[in-house]
C-alpha positions as CSV (number, residue, x, y, z in Angstrom):
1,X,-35.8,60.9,-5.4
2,X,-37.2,57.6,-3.9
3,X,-37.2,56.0,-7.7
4,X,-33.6,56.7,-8.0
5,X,-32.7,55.3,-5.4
6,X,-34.5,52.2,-6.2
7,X,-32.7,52.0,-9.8
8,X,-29.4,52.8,-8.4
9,X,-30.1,49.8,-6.1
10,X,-31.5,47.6,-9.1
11,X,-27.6,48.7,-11.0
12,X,-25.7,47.5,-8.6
13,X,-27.5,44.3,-7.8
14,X,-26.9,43.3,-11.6
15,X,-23.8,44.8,-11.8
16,X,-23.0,42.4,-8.6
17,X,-24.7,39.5,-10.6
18,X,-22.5,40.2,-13.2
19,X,-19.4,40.3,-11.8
20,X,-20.1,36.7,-9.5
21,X,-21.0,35.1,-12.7
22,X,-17.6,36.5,-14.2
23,X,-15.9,35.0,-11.0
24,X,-17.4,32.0,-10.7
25,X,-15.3,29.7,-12.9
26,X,-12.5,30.3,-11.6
27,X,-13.9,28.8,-8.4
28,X,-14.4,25.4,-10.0
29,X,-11.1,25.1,-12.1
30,X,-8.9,22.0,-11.1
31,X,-6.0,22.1,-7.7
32,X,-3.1,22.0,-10.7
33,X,-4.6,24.8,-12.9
34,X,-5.1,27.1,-9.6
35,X,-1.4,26.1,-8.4
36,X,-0.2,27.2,-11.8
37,X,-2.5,30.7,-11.7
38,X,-1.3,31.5,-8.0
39,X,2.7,30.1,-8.4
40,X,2.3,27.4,-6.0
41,X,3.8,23.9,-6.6
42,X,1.7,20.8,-7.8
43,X,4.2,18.2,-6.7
44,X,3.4,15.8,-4.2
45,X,6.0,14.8,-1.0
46,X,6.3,11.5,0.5
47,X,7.7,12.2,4.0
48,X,10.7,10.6,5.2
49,X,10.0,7.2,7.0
50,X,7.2,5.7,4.9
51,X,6.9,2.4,4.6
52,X,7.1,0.9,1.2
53,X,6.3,-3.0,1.0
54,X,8.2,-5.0,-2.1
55,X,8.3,-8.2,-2.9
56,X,10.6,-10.2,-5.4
57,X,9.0,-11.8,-9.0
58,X,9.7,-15.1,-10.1
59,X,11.8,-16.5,-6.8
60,X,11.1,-17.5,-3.3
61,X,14.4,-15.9,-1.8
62,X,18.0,-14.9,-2.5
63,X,21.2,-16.6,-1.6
64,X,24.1,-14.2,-1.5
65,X,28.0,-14.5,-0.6
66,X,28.2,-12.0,2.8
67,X,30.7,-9.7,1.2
68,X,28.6,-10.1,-2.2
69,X,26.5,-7.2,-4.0
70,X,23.7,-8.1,-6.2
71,X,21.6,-5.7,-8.4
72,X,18.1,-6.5,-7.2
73,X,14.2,-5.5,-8.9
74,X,11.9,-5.4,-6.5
75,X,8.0,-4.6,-6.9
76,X,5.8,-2.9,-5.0
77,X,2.6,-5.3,-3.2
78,X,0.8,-2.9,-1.9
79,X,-0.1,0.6,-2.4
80,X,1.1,4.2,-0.8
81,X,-1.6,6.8,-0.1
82,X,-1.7,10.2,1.0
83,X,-3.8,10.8,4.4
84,X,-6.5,11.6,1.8
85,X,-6.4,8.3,0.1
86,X,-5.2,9.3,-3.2
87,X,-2.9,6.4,-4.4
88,X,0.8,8.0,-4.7
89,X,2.8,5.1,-5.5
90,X,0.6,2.0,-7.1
91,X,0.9,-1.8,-6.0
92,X,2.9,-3.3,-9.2
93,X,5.7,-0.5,-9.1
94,X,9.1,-1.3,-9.8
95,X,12.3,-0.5,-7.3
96,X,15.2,-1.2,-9.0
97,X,18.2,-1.1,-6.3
98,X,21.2,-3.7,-5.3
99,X,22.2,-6.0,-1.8
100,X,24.8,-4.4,-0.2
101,X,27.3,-6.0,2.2
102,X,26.9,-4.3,5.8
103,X,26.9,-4.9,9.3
104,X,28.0,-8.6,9.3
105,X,25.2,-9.0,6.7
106,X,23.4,-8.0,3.8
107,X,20.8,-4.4,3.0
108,X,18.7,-3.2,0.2
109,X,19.7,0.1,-1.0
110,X,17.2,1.6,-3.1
111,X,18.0,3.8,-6.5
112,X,15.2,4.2,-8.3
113,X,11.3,3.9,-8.4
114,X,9.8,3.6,-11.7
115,X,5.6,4.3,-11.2
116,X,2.9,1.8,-13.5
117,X,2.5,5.1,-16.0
118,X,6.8,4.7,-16.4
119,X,7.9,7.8,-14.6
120,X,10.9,7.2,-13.2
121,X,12.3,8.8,-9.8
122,X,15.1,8.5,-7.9
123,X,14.6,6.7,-4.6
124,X,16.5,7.1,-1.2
125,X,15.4,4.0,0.6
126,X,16.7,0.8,2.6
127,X,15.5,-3.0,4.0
128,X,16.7,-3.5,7.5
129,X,19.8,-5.4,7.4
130,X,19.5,-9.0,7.0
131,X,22.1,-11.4,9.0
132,X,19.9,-14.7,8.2
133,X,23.1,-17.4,7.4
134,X,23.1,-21.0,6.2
135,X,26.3,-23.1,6.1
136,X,26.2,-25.1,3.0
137,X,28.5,-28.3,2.4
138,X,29.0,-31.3,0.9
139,X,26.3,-34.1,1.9
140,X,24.2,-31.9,4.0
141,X,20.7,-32.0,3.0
142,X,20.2,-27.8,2.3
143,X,17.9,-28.6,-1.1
144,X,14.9,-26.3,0.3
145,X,17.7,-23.3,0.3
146,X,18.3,-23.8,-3.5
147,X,14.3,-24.2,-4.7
148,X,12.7,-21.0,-6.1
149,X,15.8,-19.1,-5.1
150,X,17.6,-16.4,-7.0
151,X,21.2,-17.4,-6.5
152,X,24.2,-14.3,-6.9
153,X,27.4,-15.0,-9.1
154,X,29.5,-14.9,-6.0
155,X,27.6,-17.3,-4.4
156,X,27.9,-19.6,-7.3
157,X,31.4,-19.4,-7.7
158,X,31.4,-21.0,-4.1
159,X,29.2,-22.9,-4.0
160,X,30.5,-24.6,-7.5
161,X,34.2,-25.0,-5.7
162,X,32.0,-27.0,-2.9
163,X,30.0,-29.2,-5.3
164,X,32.7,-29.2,-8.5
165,X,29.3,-28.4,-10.6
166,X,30.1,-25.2,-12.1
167,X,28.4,-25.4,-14.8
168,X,25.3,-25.8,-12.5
169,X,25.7,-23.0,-10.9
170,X,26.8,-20.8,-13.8
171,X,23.4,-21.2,-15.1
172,X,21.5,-20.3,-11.7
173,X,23.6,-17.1,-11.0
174,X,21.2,-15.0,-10.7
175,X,18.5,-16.6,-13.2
176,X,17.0,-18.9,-10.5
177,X,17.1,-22.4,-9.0
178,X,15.4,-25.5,-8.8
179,X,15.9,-29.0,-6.7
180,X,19.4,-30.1,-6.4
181,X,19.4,-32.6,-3.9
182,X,21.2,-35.2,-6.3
183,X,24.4,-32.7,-6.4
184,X,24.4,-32.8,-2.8
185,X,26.4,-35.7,-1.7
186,X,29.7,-36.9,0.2
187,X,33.0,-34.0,1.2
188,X,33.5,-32.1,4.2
189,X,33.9,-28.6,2.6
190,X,31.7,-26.3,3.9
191,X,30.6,-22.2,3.3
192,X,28.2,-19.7,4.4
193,X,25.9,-17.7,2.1
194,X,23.3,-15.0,3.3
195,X,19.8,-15.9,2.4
196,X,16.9,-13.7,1.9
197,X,13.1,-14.0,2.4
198,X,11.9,-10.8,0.4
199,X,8.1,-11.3,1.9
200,X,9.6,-10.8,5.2
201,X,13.1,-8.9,4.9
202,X,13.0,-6.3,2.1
203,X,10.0,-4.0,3.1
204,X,11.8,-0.6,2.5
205,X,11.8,3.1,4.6
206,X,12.3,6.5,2.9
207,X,15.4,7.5,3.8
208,X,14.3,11.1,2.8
209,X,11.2,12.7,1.2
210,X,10.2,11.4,-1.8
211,X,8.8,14.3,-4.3
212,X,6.3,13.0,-7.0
């Protein structure tokens, strides 16, 4: 009685081995594959109110009419991670987006984020608004607005009515500027244009989750 007992027990201690070792790579199989085998979701969510720091390639700042709206590429310099620290959206991404006229000034209004790997996804997202003016005019010494900047076709068309150089400013719409301190001379007409420091104005918030 006592040895079938003790063979009974032997059974279904291997029969236990047996069926862990059957179990046991499921245990190890990657978060994806398990969200896949149990209908969960793999997608990640960026919560509303993130902060997303951009900066602007190949200028120093933007100079803008104030009713003017100017598509904008911005790129990401530095990165966003989860409260894990896995990197969600890389330093280097793009934000593709435009200026907008708005509360006596001029706001970033995101569209779309396009990750280093090239996904693309849309992006609901905007800078604070900037109000930052500069009146511009004839013999007025505003060369350091004009270096390294990204200048907007509306703000060329003025600016080239102020100056009578439009074929200057035809080129720099939106391409870029350099010094133009010899252009600057004699008149009394004057303007305002909008200008932007992206290192300081054109850090971005979610305006609603962001799902990866």
């Amino acid at each position: 009685m006592k040895t079938s007992m003790v063979k009974g027990s032997v059974a279904a201690f291997l029969a236990l081995g047996l069926s862990t070792t059957a179990v046991a790579p499921l245990m190890v199989m990657t978060q994806p594959a398990m969200a896949q085998l149990f209908g969960q979701s793999s997608e990640v969510r960026i919560p509303a109110g993130t902060l997303i720091t951009t900066t602007l390639q190949d200028a120093e700042r933007i100079v803008l009419s104030p009713n003017e709206t100017l598509a904008v590429t911005l790129v990401t310099n530095n990165e966003v991670r989860s409260s894990r620290g896995t990197i969600l959206i890389p330093r280097g991404s793009l934000i593709e987006g435009e200026l907008r006229p708005t509360g006596g000034g001029t706001q970033f209004v995101a569209r779309t984020l396009e990750l280093r790997n090239g996904r693309r996804y849309t992006l609901e997202a905007t800078s604070d608004v900037v109000t930052r003016r500069e009146e511009v005019s004839r013999g007025r010494n505003t060369d350091p607005i004009w270096q390294g900047a990204l200048i907007g076709g509306a703000a060329s068309a003025v600016l080239s009515e102020i100056f009578g150089s439009v074929g200057i400013f035809k080129v720099l719409g939106g391409a870029g500027a350099g010094a133009l301190a010899g252009y600057l001379l004699g008149g009394n007409r004057r303007a305002e244009v909008i200008v932007v420091e992206p290192e300081f104005d054109l850090d971005l918030r979610l305006e609603r989750d962001l799902v990866l």
